[in-house]
N, C-alpha and C positions, 0 to 999 in steps of 0.2 A: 187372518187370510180371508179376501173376498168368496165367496161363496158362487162359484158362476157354473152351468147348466151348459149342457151340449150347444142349446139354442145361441145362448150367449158366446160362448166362441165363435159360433158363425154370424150374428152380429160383427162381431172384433175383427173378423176378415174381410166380412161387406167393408167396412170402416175400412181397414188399412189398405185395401185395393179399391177403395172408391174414389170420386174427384178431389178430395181433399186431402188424400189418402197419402201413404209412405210411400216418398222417392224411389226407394229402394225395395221395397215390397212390388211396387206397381213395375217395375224395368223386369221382373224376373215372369220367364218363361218356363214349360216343362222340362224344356233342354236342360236351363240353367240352374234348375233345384235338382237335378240329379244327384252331384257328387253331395249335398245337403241329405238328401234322402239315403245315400248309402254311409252317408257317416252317424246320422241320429242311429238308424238300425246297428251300427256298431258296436254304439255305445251301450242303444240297449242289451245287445248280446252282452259286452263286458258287465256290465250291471246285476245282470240273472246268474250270472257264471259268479260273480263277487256275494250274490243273495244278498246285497242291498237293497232292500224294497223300498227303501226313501224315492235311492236314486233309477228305481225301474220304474212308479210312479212317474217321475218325472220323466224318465228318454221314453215310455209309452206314450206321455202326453207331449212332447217333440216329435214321437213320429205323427203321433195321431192328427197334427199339425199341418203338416208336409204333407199328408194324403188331403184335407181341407181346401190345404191353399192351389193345391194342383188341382182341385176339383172346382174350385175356384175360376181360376184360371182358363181352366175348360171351358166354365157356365158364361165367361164374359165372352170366349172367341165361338159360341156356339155349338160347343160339342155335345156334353152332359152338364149336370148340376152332380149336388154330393145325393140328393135324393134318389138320383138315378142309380149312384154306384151305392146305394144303401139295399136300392130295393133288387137292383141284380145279385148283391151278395145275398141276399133274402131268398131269392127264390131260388139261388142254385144249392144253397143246405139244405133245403127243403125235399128238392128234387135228387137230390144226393144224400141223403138218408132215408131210403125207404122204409129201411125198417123201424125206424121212429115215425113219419107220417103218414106212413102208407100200410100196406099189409103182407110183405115182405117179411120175413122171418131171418134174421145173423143172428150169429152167437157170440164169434171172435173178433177181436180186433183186425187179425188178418182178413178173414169174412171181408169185413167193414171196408179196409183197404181196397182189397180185388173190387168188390163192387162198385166203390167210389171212382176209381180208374177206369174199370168198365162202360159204365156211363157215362164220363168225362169222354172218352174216347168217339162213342155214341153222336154225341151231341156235338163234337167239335170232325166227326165226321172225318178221323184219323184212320189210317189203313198201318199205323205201327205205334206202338206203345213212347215210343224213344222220341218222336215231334213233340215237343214242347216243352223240352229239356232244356233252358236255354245253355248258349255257347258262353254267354260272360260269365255263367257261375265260375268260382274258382275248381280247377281241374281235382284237385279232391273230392270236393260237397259232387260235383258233377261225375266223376267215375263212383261215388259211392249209390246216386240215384241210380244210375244208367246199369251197374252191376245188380243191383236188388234187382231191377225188373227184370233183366238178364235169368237172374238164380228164378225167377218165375216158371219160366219155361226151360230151365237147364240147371237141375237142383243139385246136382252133381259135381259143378264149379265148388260146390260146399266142400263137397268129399273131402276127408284127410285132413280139412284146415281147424287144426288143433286151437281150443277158445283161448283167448290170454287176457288179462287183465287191464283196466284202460292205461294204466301208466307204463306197462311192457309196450303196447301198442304205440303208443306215442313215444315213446325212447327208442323204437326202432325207426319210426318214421327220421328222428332226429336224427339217426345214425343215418340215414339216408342222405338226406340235405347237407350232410357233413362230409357223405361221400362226394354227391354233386359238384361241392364248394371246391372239395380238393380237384377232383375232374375237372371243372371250369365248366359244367355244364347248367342252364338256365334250364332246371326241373322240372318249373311250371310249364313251361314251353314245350320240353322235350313230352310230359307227360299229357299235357293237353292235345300234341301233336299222334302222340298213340292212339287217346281217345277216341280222334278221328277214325283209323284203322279198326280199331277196333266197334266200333260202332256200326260200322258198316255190316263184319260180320254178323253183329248183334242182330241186326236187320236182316239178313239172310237166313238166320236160324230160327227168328221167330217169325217170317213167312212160310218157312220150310214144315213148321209146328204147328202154323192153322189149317194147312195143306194136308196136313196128315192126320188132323183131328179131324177136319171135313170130309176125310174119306173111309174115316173111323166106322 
């Protein structure tokens, strides 16, 4: 196996989006690597879930690819280079770990969390914790964020919810989707459509919660 360097891959992209470049390399836009970019990351999720590290090697350096060629992309229609998106993710760990560069004291990983949202919030100049959740996650992974931040300010949602095991947890889910099937009911849909509702109040409890720390 050739032996090739970060540099060299970006070479190989200048090359295949350059004048002489691939047909089919060159016709593709941000747009249209999209459904590419959520299927590399799929693979790699099946891949770490399978703990074949041959094949996680390999769908890392597919995705690692697809952020490349999109930053590519970018650097010909004038937006950014990949140097840019190198050196933005540079300075926001940086700036987001205080207590590794700076003189900030965490202990825990929760610590670490809270503060790292903290300042995200700061900096992106958010008046709610829940903007920047996106809506196309799937309504799961997305009521699982939006509930943590939730149980933040309302630890009480905990109360009473007895631990279970991961394969209890997922056989009830299933038993669920099982129920939906038989109802005729589109889950994702119905459940994502709660989301909504339910996020709303999210947002009213946790202004309700700054309001009464600030007058603490």
């Amino acid at each position: 196996m050739n032996k090739f360097s970060f540099f060299h891959l970006l070479q190989l992209t200048n090359k295949l989006l350059g004048p002489n470049g691939c047909p089919w390399d060159k016709k593709q836009t941000m747009n249209s690597l999209q459904p590419f970019l959520i299927e590399e990351m799929h693979e790699l999720l099946e891949a770490v879930d399978n703990k074949d590290f041959n094949h996680i090697a390999e769908e890392t350096g597919d995705l690692l690819y697809q952020i490349i060629f999109i930053s590519k992309i970018a650097e010909i229609e004038g937006h950014f280079t990949i140097d840019d998106v190198i050196n933005i993710i540079s300075d926001k760990i940086v700036r987001r770990h205080p207590h590794i560069f700076s003189t900030e004291k965490l202990d825990t990983a929760d610590q670490v969390y809270d503060r790292w949202n903290e300042i995200k919030m700061k900096e992106k100049k958010r008046k709610s914790s829940y903007v920047g959740v996106p809506k196309t996650m799937p309504s799961l992974m997305r009521a699982e964020k939006l509930l943590k931040k939730y149980a933040k300010i309302k630890p009480s949602i905990l109360e009473g919810k007895k631990k279970q095991s991961e394969e209890t947890l997922a056989q009830n889910l299933l038993e669920l989707i099982l129920v939906s099937i038989a109802s005729k009911v589109d889950i994702e849909g119905a459940f994502r459509r709660l989301l909504e509702k339910k996020e709303k109040e999210f947002w009213k409890d946790e202004k309700k919660h700054a309001e009464d720390n600030s007058t603490a």
